[in-house]
DSSP file (Angstrom, degrees, kcal/mol; ACC not computed):
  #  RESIDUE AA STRUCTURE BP1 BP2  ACC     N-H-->O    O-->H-N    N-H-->O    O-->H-N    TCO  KAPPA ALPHA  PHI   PSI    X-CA   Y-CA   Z-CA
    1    1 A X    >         0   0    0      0, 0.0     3,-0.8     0, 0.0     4,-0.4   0.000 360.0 360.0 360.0 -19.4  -61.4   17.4   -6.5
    2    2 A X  G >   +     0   0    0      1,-0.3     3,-2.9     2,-0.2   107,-0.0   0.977 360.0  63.4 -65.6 -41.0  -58.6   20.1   -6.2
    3    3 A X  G 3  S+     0   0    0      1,-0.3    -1,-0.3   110,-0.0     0, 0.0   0.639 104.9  49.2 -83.7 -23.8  -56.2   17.6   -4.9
    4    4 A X  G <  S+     0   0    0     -3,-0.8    24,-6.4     2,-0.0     2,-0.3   0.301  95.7  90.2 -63.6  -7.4  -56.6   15.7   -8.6
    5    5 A X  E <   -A   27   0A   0     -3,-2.9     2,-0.4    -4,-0.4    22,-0.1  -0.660  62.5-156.6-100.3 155.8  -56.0   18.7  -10.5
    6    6 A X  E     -A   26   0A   0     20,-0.6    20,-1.6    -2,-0.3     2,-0.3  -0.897  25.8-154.6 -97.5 130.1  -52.4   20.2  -11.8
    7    7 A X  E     +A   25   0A   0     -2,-0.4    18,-0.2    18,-0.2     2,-0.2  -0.958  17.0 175.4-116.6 160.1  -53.0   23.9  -12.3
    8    8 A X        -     0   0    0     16,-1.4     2,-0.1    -2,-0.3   107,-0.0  -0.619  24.8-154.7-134.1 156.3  -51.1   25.9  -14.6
    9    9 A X        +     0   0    0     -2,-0.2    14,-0.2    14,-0.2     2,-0.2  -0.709  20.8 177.5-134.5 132.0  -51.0   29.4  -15.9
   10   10 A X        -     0   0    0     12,-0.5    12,-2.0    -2,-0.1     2,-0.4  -0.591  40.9-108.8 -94.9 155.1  -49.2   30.0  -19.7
   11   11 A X  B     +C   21   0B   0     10,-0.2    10,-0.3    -2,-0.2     2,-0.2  -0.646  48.7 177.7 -96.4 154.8  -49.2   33.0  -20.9
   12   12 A X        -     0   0    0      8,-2.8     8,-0.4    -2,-0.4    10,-0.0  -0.707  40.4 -46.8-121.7 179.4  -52.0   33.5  -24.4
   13   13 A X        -     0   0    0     -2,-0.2     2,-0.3     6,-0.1    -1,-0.2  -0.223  57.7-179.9 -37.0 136.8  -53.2   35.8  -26.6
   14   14 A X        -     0   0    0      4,-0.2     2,-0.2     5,-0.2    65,-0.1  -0.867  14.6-129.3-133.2-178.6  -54.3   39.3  -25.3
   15   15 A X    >   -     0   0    0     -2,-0.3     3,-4.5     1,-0.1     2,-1.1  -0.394  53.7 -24.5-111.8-169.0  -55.6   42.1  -26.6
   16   16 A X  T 3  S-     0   0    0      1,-0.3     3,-0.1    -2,-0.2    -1,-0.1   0.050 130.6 -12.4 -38.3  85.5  -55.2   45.7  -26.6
   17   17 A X  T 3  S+     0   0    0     -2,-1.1    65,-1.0     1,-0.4    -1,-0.3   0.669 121.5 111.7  84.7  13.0  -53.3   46.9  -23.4
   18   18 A X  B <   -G   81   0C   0     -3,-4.5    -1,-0.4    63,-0.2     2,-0.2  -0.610  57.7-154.6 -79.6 173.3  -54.0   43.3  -22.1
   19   19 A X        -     0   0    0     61,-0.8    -5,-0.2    -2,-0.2    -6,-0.1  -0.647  19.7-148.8-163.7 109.2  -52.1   40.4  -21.5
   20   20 A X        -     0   0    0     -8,-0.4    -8,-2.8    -2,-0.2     2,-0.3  -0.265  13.3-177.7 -70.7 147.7  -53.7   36.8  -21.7
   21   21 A X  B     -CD  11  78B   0     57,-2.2    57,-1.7   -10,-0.3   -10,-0.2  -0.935  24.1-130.1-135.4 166.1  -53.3   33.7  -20.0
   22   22 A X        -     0   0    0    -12,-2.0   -12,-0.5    -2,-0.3    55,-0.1  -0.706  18.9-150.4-113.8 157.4  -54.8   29.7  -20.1
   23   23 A X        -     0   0    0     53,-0.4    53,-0.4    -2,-0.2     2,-0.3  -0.958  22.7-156.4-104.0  84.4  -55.7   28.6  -16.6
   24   24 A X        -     0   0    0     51,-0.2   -16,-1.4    -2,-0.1     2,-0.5  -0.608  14.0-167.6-103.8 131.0  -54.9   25.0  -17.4
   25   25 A X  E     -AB   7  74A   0     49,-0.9    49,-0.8    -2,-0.3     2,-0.6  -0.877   6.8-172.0-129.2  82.1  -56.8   22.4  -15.1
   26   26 A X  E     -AB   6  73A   0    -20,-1.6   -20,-0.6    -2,-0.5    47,-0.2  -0.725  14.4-147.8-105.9 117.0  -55.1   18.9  -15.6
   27   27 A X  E     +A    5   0A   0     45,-1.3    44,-1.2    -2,-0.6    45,-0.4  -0.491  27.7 165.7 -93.5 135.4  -57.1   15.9  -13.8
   28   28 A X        +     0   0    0    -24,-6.4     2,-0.2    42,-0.2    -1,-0.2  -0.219  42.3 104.5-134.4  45.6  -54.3   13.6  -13.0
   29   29 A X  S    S-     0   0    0      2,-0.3    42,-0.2   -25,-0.2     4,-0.1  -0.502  89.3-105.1 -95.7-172.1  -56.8   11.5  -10.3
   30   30 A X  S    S+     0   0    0     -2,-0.2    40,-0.3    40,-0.1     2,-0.1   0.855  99.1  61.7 -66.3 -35.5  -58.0    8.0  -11.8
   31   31 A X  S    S-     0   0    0     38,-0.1     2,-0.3     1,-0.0    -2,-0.3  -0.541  87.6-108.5 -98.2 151.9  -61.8    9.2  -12.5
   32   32 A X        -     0   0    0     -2,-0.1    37,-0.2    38,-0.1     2,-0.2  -0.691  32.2-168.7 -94.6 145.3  -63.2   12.1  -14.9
   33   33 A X  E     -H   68   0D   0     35,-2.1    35,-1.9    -2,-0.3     2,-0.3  -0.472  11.6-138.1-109.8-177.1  -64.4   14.7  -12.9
   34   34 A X  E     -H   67   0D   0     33,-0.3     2,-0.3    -2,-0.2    33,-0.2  -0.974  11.3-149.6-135.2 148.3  -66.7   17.6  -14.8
   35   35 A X  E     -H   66   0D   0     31,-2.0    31,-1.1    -2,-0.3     2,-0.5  -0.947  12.7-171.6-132.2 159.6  -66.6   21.1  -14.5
   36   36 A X  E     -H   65   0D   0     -2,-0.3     2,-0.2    29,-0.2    29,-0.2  -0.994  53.3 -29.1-144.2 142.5  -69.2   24.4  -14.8
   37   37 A X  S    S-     0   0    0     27,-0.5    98,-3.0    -2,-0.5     2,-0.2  -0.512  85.3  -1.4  88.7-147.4  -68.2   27.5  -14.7
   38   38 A X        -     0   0    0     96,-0.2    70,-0.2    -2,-0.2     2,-0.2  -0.635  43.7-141.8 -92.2 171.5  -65.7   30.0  -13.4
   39   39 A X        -     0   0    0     94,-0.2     2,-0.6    -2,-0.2    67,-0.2  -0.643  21.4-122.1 -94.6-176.4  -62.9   29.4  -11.4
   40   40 A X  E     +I  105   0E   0     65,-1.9    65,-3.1    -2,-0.2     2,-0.3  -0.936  33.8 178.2-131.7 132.5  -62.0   32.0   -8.7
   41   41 A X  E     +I  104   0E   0     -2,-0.6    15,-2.3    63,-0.2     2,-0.3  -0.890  10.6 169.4-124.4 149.9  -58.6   33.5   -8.9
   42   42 A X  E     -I  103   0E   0     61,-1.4    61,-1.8    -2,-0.3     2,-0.5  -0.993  32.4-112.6-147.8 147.2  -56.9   35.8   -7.1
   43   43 A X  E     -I  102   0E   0     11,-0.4     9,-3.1    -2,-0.3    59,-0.2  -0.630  33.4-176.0 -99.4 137.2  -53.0   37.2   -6.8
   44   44 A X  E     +IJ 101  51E   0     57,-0.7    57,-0.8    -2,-0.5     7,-0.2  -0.409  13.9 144.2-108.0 177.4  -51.0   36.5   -3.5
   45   45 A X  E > > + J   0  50E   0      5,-0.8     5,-1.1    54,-0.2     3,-0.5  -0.885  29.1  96.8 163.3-158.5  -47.6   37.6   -2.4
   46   46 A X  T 3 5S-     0   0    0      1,-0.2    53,-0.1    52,-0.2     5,-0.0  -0.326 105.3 -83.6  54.0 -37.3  -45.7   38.7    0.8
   47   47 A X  T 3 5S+     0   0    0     -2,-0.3    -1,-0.2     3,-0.1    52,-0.0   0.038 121.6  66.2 125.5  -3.1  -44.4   35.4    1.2
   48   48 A X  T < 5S-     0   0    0     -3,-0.5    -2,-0.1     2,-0.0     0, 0.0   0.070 110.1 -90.7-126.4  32.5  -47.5   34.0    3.0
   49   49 A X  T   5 +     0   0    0      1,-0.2     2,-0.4    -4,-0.2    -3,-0.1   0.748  62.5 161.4  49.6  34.3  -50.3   34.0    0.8
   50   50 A X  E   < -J   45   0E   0     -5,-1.1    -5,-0.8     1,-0.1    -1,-0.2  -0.604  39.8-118.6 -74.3 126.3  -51.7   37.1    1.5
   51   51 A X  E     -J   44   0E   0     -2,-0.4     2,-0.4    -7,-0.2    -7,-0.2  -0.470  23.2-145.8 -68.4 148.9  -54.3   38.3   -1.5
   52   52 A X        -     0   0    0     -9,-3.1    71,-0.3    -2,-0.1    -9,-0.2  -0.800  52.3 -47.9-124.8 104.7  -53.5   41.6   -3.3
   53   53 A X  S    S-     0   0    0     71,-0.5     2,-0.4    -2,-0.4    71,-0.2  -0.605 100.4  -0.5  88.3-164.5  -55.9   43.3   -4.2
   54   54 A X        -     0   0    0     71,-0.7   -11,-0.4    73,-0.5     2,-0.2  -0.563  65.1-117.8 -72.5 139.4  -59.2   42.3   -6.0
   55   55 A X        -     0   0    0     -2,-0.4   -13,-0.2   -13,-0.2    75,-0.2  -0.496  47.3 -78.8 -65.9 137.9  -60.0   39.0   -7.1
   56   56 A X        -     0   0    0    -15,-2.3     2,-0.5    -2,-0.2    75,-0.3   0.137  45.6-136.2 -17.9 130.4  -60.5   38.3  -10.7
   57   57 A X  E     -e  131   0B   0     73,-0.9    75,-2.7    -3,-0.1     2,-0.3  -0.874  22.3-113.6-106.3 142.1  -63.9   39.4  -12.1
   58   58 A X  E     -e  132   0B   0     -2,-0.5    75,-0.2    73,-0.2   -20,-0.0  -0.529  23.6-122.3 -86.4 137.1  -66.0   37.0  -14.5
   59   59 A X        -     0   0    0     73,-2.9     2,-0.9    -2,-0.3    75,-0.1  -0.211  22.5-116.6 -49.0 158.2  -66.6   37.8  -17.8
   60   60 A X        +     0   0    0     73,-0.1     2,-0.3    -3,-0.0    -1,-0.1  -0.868  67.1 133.6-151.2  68.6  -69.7   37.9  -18.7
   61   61 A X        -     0   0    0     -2,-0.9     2,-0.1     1,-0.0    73,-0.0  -0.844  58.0 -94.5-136.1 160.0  -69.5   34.6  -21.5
   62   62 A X        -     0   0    0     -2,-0.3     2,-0.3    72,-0.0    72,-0.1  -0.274  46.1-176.7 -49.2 147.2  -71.4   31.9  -22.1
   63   63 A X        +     0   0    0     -2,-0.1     2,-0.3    71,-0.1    73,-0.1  -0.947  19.2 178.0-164.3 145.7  -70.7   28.0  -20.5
   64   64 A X        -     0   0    0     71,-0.5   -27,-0.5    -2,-0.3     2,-0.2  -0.674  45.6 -75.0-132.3-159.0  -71.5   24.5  -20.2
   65   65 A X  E     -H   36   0D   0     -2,-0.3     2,-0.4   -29,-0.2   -29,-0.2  -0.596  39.1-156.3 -84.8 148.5  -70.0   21.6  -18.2
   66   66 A X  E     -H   35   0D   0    -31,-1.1   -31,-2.0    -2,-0.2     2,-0.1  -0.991   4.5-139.5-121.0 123.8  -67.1   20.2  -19.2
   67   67 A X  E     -H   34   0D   0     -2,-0.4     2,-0.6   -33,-0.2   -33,-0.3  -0.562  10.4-159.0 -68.0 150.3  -65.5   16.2  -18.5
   68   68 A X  E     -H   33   0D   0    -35,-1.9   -35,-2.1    -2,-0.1     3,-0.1  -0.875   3.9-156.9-138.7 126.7  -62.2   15.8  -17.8
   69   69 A X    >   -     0   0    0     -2,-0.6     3,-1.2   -37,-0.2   -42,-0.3  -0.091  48.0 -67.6 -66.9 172.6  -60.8   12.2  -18.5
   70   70 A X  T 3  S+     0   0    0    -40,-0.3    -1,-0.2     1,-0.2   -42,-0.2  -0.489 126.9   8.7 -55.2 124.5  -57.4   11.0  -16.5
   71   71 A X  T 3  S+     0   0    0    -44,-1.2     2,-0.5    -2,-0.3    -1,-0.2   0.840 104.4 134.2  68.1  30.5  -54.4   13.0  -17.8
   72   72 A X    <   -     0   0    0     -3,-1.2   -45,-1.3   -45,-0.4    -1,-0.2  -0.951  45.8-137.3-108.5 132.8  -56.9   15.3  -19.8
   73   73 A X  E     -B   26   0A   0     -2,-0.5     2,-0.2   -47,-0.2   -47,-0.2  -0.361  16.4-172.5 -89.3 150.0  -56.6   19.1  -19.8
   74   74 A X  E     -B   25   0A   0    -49,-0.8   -49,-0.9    -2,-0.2     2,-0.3  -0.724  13.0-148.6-122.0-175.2  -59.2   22.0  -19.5
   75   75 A X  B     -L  136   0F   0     61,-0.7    61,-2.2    -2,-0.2     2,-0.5  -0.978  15.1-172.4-151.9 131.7  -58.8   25.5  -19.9
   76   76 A X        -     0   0    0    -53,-0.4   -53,-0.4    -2,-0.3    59,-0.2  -0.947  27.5-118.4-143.0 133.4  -60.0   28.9  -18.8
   77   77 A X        -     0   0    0     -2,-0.5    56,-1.7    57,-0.4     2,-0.3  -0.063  24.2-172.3 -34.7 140.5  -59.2   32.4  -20.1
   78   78 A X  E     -DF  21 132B   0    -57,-1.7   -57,-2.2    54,-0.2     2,-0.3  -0.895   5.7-159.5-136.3 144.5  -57.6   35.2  -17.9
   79   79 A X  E     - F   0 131B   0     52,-1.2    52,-1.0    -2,-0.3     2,-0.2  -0.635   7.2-174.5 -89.3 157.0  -57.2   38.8  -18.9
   80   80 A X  E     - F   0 130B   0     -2,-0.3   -61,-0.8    50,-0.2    50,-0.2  -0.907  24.6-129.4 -43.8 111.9  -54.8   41.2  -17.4
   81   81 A X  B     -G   18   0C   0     48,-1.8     2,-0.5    -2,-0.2   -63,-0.2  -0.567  43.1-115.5 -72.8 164.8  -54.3   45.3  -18.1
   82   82 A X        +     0   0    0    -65,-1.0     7,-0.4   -64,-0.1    -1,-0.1  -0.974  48.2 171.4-101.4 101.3  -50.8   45.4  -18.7
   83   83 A X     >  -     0   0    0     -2,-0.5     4,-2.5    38,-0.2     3,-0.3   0.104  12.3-176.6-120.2  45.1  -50.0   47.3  -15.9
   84   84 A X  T  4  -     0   0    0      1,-0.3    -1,-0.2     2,-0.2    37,-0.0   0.429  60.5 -35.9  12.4-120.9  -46.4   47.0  -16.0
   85   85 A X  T  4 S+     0   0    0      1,-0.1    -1,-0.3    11,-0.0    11,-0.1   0.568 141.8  30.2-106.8   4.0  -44.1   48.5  -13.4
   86   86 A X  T  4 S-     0   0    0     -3,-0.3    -2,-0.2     9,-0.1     8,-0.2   0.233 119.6 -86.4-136.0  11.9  -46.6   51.9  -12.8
   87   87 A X    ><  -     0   0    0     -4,-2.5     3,-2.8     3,-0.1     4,-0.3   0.452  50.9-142.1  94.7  12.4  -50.1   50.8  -13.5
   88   88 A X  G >  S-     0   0    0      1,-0.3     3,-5.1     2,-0.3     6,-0.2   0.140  84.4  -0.9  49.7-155.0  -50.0   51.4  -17.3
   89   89 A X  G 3  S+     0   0    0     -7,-0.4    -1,-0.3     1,-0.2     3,-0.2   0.580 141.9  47.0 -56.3   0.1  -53.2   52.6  -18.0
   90   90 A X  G X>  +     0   0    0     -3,-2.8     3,-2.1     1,-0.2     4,-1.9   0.081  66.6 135.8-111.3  26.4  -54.6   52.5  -14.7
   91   91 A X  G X4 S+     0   0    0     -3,-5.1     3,-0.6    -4,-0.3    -1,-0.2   0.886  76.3  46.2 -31.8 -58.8  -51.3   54.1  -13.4
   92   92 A X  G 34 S+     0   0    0     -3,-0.2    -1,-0.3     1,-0.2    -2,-0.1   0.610 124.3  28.3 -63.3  -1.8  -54.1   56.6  -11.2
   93   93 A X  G <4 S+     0   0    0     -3,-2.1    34,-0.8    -6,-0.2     2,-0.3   0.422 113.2  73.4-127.8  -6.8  -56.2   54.2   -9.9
   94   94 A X    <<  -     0   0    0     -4,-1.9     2,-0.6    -3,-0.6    29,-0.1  -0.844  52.4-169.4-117.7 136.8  -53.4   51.0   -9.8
   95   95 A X        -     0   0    0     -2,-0.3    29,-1.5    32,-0.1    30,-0.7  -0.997  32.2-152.6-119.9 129.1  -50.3   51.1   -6.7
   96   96 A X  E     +M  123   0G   0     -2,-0.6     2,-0.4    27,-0.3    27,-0.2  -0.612  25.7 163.0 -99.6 149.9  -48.4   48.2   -8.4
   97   97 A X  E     -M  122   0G   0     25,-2.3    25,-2.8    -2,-0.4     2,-0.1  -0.966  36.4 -72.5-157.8 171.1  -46.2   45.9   -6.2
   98   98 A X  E     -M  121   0G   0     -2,-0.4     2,-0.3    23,-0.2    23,-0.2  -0.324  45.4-176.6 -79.0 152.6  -44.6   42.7   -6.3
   99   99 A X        -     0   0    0     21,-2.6    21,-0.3   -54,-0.1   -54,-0.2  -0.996  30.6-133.5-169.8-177.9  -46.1   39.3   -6.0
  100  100 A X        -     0   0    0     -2,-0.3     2,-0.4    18,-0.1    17,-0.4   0.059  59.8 -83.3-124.1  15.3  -45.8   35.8   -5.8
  101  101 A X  E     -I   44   0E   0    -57,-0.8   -57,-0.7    15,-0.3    15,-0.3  -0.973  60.7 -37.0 138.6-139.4  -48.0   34.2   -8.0
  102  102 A X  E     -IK  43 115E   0     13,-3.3    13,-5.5    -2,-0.4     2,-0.6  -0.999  22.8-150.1-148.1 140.3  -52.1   33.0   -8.1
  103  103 A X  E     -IK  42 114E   0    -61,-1.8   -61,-1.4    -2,-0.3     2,-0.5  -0.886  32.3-166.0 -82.5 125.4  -54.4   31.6   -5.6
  104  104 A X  E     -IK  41 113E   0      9,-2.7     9,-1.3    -2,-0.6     2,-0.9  -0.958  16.1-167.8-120.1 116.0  -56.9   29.2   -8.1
  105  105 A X  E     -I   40   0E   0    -65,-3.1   -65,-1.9    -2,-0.5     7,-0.1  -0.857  24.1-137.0 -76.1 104.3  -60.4   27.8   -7.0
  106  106 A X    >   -     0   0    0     -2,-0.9     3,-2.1     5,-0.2   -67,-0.2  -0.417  52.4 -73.3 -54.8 147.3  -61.4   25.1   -9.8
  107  107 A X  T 3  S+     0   0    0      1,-0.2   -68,-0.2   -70,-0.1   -71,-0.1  -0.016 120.5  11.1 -32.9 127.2  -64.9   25.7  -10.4
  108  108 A X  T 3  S+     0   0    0      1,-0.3    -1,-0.2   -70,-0.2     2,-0.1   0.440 101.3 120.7  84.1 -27.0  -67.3   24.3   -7.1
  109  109 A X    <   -     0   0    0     -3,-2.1    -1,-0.3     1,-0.1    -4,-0.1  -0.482  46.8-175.9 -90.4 153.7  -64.1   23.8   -5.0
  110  110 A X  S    S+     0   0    0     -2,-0.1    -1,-0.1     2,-0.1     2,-0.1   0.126  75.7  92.3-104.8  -8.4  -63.2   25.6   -1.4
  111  111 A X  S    S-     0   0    0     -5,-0.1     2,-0.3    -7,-0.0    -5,-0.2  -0.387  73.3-159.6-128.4 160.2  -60.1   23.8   -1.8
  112  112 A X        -     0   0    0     -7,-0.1     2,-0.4    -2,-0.1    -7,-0.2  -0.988   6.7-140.7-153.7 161.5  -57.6   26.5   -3.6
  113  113 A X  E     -K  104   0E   0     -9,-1.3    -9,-2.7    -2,-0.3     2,-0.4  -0.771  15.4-136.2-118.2 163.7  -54.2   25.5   -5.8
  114  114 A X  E     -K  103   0E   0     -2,-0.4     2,-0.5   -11,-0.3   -11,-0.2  -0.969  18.8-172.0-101.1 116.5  -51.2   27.7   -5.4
  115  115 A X  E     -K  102   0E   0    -13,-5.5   -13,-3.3    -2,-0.4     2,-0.2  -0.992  15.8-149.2-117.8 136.7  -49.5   28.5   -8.8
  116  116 A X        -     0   0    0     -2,-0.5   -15,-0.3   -15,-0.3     2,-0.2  -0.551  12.5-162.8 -96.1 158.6  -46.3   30.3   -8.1
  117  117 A X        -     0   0    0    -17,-0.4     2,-1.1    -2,-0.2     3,-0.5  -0.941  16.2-129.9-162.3 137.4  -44.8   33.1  -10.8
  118  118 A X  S    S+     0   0    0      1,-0.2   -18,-0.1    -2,-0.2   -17,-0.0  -0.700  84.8   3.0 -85.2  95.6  -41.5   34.6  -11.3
  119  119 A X  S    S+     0   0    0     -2,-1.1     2,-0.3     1,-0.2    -1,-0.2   0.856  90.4 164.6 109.5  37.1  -41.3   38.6  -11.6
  120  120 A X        -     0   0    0     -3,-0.5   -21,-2.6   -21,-0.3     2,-0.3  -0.853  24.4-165.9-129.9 146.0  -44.8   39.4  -11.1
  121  121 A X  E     +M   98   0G   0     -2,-0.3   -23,-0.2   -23,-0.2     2,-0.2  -0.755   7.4 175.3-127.5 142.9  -46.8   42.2  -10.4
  122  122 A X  E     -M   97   0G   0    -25,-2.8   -25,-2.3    -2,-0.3     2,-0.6  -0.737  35.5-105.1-138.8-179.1  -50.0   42.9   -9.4
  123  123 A X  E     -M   96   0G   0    -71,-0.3   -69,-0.4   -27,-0.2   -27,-0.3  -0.956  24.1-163.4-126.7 104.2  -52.3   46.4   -8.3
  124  124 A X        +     0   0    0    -29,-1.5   -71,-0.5    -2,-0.6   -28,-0.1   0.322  63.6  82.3 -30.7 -31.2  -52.8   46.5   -4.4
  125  125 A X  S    S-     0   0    0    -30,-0.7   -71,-0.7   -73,-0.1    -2,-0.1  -0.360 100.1 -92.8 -96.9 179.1  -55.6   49.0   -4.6
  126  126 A X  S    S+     0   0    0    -73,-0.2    -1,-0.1    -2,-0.1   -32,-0.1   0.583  80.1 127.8 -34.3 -33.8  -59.1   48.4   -5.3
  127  127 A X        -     0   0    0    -34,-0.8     2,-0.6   -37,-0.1   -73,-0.5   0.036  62.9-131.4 -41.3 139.3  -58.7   49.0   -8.7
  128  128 A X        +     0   0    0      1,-0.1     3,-0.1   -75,-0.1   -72,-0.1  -0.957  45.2 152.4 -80.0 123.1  -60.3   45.8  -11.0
  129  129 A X        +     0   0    0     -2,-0.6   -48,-1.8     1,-0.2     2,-0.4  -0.069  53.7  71.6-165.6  -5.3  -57.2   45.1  -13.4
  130  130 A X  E     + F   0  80B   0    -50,-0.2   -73,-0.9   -75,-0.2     2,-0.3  -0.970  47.9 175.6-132.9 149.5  -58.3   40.7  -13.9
  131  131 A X  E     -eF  57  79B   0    -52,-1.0   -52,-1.2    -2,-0.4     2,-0.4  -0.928  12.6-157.6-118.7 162.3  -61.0   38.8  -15.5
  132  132 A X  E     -eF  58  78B   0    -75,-2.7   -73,-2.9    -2,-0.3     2,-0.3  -0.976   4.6-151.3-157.1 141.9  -61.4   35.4  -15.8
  133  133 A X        -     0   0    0    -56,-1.7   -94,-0.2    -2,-0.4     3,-0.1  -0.759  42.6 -78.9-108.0 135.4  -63.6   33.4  -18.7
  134  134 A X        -     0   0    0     -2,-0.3     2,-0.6   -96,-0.1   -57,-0.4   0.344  49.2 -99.8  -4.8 144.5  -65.4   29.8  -18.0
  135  135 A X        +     0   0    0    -98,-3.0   -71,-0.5   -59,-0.2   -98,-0.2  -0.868  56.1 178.6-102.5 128.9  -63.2   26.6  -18.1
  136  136 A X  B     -L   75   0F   0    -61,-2.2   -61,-0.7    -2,-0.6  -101,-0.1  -0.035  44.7 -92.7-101.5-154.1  -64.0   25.3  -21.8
  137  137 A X  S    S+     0   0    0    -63,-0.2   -61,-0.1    -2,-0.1   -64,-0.1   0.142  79.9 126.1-105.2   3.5  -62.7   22.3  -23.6
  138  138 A X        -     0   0    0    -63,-0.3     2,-0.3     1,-0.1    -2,-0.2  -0.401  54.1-140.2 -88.3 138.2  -59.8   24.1  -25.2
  139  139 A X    >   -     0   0    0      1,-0.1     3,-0.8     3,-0.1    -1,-0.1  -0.639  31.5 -79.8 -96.6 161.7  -56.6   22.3  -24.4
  140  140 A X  T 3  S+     0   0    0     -2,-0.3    -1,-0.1     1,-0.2   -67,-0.1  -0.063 115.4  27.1 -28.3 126.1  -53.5   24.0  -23.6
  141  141 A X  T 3         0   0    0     -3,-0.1    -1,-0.2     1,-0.1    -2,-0.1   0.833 360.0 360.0  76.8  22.3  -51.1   25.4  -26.8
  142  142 A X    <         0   0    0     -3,-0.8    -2,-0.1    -4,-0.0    -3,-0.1   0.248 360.0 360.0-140.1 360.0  -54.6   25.7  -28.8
């Protein structure tokens, strides 16, 4: 199924001393595929797909299955602290460094997409700093 998806991430609404993004999941095979659940994301970098850090942790939200038609899109939240170029508020707990972008499992998949990102930073240490919400029906720009 991976291999039918586009993934995206655009940046969204966040909240206080967050910074949101859509995970945008766009089936561009012939068939509608469905999906339940999370996906699982995590931030690479080095230049070889190396993780950094923790993987996303799921929110704790309600979810159902979703279809997605040919050339229709789905969507799932992720949170971020804003942990700028020193770990913001998790400046003790966060060693920030560069990196190259997001590993994404669609829900149910082994198969994982590479979304690449310009200028981006992530926290190396243990520290939990991502969350990640259900893929819903909410399209992209909504």
């Amino acid at each position: 199924m991976t291999a039918d998806l586009q993934v995206s991430v655009t940046p969204d609404q966040g909240s206080a001393g967050h910074i949101g993004y859509l995970i945008g999941f766009t089936n561009t095979g012939q068939q509608s595929c469905s999906m339940f659940g999370y996906p699982g994301v995590s931030v690479v970098g080095g230049g070889n797909g190396t993780q950094i850090g923790q993987a996303a942790d799921r929110h704790d939200w309600a979810h159902a299955r979703v279809v997605v038609a040919p050339g229709a899109t789905v969507t799932a939240g992720l949170l971020a602290v804003n942990i700028g170029d020193n770990g913001g508020p998790l400046a003790d707990l966060c060693k920030v460094v560069d990196a190259d972008g997001y590993r994404i499992y669609p829900p149910g998949n082994t198969a994982a997409a590479y979304v690449p990102q310009r200028n981006m930073k992530a926290c190396s240490s243990d520290t939990h700093w991502l969350q990640v919400y259900p893929v819903t029906s909410r399209p992209l720009g909504h």
